[in-house]
N, C-alpha and C positions, 0 to 999 in steps of 0.2 A: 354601695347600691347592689342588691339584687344582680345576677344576671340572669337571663333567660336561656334553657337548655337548647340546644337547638343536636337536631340529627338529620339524617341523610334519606330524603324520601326512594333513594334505591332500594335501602334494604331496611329501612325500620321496620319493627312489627309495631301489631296494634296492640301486642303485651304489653312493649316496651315503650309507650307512648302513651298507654292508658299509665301506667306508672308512675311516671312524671307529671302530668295530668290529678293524680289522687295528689302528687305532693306539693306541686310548685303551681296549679293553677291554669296552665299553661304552657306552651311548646313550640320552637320554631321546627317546623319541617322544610329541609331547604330541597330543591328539586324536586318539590308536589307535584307539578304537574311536566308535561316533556315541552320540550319548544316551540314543537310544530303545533301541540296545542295551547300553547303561550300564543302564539300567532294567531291562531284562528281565532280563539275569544275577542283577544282585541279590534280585529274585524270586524267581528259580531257584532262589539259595543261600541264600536266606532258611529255606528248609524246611525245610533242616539240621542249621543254625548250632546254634540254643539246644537244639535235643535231644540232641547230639551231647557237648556242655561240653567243656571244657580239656582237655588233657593227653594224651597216648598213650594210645591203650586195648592195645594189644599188643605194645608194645616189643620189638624183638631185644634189644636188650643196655640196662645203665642208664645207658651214655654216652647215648643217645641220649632217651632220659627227659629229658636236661638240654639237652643240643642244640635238642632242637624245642621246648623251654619247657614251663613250667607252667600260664601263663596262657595260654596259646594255641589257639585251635582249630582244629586240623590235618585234614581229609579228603580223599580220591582219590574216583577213580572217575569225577569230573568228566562226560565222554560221553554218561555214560548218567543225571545227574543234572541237564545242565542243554540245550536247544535252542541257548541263547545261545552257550554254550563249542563247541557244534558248530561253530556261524558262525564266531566267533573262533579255532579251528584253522585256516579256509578262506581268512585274511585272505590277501589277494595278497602284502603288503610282508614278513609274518612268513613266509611261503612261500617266497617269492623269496630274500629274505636267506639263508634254510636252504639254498635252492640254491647261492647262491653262495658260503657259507663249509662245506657238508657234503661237498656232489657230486663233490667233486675228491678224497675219499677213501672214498666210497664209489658206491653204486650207486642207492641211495634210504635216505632217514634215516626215523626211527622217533619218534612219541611216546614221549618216556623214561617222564615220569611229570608228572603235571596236580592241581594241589591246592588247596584253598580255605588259606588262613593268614590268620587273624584274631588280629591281634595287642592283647592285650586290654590293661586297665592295669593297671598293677603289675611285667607281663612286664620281665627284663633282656634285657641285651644280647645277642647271640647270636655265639657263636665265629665268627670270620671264617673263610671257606672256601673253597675252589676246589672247586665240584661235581664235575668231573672224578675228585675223589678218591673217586667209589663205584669206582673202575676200579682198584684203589692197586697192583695188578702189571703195569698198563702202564708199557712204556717210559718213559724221560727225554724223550726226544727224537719222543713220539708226534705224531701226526697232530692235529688239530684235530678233536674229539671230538660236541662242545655247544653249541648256540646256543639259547640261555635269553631269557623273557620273565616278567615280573613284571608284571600288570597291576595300577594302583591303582583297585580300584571303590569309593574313599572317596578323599580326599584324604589324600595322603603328608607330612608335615610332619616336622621334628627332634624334635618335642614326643612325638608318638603314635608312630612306632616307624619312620620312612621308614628302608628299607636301606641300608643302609651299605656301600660299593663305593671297593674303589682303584683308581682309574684309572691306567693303563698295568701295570697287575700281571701282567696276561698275559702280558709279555714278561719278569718280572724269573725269576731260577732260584728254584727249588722250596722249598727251603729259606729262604727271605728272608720275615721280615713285616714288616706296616709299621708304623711312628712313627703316635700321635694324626695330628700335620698334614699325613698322608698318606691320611688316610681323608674322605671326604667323602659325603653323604647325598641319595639321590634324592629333595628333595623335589617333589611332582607333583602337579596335581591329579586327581583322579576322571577317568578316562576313557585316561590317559596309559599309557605303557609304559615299563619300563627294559629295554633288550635287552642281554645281555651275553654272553660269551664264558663255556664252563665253565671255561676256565682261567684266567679274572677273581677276586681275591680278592674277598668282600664276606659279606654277615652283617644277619640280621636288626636292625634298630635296639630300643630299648628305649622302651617304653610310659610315658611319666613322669607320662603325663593321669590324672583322676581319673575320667571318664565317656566317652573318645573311646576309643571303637574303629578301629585301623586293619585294613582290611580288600582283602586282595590274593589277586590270583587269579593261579599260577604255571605255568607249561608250560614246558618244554622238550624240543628235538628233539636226536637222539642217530643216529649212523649207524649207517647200518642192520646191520653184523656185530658188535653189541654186547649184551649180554641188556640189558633195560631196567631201569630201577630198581622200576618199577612193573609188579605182572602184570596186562596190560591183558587178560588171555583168561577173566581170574576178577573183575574191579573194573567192567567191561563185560562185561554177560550177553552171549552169541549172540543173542538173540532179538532184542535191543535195537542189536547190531550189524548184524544182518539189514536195519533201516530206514534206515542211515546212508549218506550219498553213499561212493562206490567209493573217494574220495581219503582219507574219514577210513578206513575199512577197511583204507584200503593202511597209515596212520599205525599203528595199532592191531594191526598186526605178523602181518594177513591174507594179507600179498606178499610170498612168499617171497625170500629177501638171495640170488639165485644158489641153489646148494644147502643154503643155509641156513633153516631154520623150513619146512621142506615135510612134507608128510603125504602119505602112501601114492607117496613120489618126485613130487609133483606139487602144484601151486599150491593151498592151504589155501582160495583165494578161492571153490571151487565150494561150501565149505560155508556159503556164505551164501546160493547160491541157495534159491528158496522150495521146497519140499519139494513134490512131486507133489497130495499130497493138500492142500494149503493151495492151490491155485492152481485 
């Protein structure tokens, strides 16, 4: 079986992570983020966990009913629900990485879409996937799309649900999936990260515990001439993008792609300025 590389969020570079990334698809980073913001996040999304419960509340279609699970608790809107996940947009190494696998096709990439996923027990397995395929009338031969993060803010084990990811799949053709002993599971502890390629095969893991919740916190970045999966201009109020530093604004699809996502022919970003009568 595959194993997944895993290094040291003290002192990885984003060379040396995009590296691994061009080869194997994939990468654990262990100590992503520090404890004290290990803590805080979980606070954050503490608020919404248990009022929120399991399952889809608005489903597009009923594949997707099954896809995102029944025991699981699925929400967006991240930004504007938690200080922590702002910080952790701004990390250097998650930044830099996006520069060096986006930048060379496009001009600035976008927060796709940012999600709490608690995977509760009982939950099964989850179809293996390549994210990319929200895009399914792009080319064979497209560009490099996605650079995805999974963060564990519980520890990731085989037991409670840790993701399931084939390494080197990003290279294999479209149509290929893999044999059992081609699949292998990030397990990680609390604080850790898996970064992965969109065009990485991988898939939720399955819950087999009888009281452990796994619980992961997912982001990924998409270039910038792409619509994003998630509508970040309705799941993030304005009001609440008004306080955010300029670089998450710029994520949050405030910077217009060239001619693309402009209002009145012109940069969207004057509408965060504070309004006359507020100042």
């Amino acid at each position: 079986m595959p194993e997944l590389q895993r290094v040291n969020g003290a002192d990885a570079s984003a060379s040396a992570v995009s590296e691994i990334l061009n080869r194997d698809g994939a990468v654990i980073v262990e100590g992503a983020v520090a404890p004290d913001l290990l803590a805080a996040l979980n606070d954050d999304l503490d608020r919404f966990v248990d009022d929120l419960g399991v399952g889809l509340r608005n489903p597009v279609n009923d594949r997707m009913v099954q896809f995102y699970g029944s025991s699981t608790v699925r929400f967006d809107g991240l930004p504007a629900k938690s200080d922590g996940f702002v910080e952790v947009l701004q990390l250097p190494l998650l930044q830099d990485v996006a520069e060096i696998v986006l930048k060379p096709q496009c001009l600035d990439f976008l927060l796709n879409t940012a999600q709490l996923i608690e995977i509760r027990p009982g939950e099964s397995v989850q179809d293996i996937h390549r994210d990319e395929d929200a895009w399914p009338h792009m080319p064979q031969d497209k560009p490099q799309l996605e650079v995805e993060a999974m963060f564990a803010l519980t520890d990731f084990t085989l037991a409670n649900g840790a993701t399931q990811v084939v390494v080197g799949s990003h290279l294999w053709e479209p149509d290929r999936m893999p044999t059992n002993n081609e699949i292998t599971h990030a397990e990680m502890p609390a604080g850790s990260a898996l970064i992965y390629l969109g065009s990485t095969l991988h898939g939720g893991g399955a819950n087999t515990t009888k009281d452990e919740r796994r619980r992961g916190m997912f982001l990924g970045f998409v270039v910038g001439w792409l619509r994003t999966e998630e509508n970040m201009f309705l799941t993030v109020p304005l009001e609440a993008a008004r306080t955010m530093p300029v670089r998450v604004q710029e994520l949050l699809g405030y910077k217009p792609h060239g001619p693309i996502g402009v209002v009145d022919v012109g940069t969207p970003m004057v509408l965060l300025e504070p309004s006359p009568s507020a100042q």
